[in-house]
C-alpha positions as CSV (number, residue, x, y, z in Angstrom):
1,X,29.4,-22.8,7.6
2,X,28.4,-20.1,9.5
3,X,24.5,-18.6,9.5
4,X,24.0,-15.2,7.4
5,X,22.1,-12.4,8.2
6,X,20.9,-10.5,5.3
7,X,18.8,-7.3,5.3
8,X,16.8,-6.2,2.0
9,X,17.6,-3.4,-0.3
10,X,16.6,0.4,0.3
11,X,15.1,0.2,-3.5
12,X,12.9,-2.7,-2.0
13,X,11.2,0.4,0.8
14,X,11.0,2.6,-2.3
15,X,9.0,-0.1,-4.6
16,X,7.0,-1.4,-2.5
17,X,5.7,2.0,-1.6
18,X,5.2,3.0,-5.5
19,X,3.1,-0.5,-6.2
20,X,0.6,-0.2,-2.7
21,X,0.3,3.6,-3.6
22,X,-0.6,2.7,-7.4
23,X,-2.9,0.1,-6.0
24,X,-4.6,2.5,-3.6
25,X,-4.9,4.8,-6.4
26,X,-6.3,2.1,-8.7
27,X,-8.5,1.3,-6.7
28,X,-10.1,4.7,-6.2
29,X,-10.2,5.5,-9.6
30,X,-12.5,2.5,-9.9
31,X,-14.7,3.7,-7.4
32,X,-15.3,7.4,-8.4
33,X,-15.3,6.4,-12.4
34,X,-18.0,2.9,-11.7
35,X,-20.0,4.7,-8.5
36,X,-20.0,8.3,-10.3
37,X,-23.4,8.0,-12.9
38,X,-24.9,6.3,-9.3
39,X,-24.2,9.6,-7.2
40,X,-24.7,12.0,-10.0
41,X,-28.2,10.7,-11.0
42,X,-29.8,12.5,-7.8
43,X,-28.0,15.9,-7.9
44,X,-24.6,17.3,-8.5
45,X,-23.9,18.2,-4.8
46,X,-24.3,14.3,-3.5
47,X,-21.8,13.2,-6.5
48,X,-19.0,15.8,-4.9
49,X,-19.5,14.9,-1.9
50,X,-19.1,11.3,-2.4
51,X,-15.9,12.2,-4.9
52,X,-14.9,13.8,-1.6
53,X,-15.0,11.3,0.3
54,X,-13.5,8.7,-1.5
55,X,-10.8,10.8,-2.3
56,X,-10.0,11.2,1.3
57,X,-10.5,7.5,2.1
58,X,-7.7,6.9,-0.7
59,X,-5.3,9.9,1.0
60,X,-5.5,8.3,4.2
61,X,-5.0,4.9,2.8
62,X,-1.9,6.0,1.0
63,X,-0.8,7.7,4.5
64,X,-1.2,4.7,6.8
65,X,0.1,2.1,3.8
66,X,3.4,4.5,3.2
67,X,4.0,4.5,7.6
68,X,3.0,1.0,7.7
69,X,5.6,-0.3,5.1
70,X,8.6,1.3,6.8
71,X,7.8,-0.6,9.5
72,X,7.4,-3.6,7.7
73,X,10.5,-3.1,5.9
74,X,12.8,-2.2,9.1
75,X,11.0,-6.1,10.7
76,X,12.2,-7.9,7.6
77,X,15.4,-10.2,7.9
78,X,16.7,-13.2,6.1
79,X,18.4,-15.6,7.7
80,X,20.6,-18.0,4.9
81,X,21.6,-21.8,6.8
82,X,23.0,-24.4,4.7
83,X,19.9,-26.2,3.2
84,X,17.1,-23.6,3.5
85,X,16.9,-19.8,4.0
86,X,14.7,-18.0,6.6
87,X,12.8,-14.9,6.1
88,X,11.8,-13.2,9.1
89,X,8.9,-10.8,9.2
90,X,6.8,-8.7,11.1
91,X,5.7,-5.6,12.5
């Protein structure tokens, strides 16, 4: 028997996108909803400005996780022998 190369799905790219950015977003929602009361207690101008800045910490986490998992996706290969199959991965 000959060695098999196999190459994942598209729909693999497309979900694993969806569950990082729904992780991402997860996890900012916990910080602005837990770390709110803390920044509002002061003033209202600190608590914006640290809504802000999570917010963007979260856009550019999105941003680098949705060009990092292309590449990811376009290093991934399977290789299928006779008693054991090999997943190579990288970026």
């Amino acid at each position: 028997m000959t060695n098999k190369m196999i190459v994942p799905h598209r729909n693999y790219l497309t979900k694993f996108r969806i569950l990082v950015s729904l992780y991402i977003l997860i996890c900012t929602g916990f910080m602005l909803f837990f770390a709110w009361p803390i920044a509002a207690e002061g003033n209202g101008m600190a608590a914006l400005i640290y809504s802000l800045v999570w917010l963007g910490v979260g856009a550019g986490a999105i941003v680098l996780a949705l060009v990092l998992s292309t590449s990811y996706y376009h290093s991934l290969r399977y290789e299928i022998l006779e008693d054991e199959v090999i997943e190579r991965a990288g970026i």
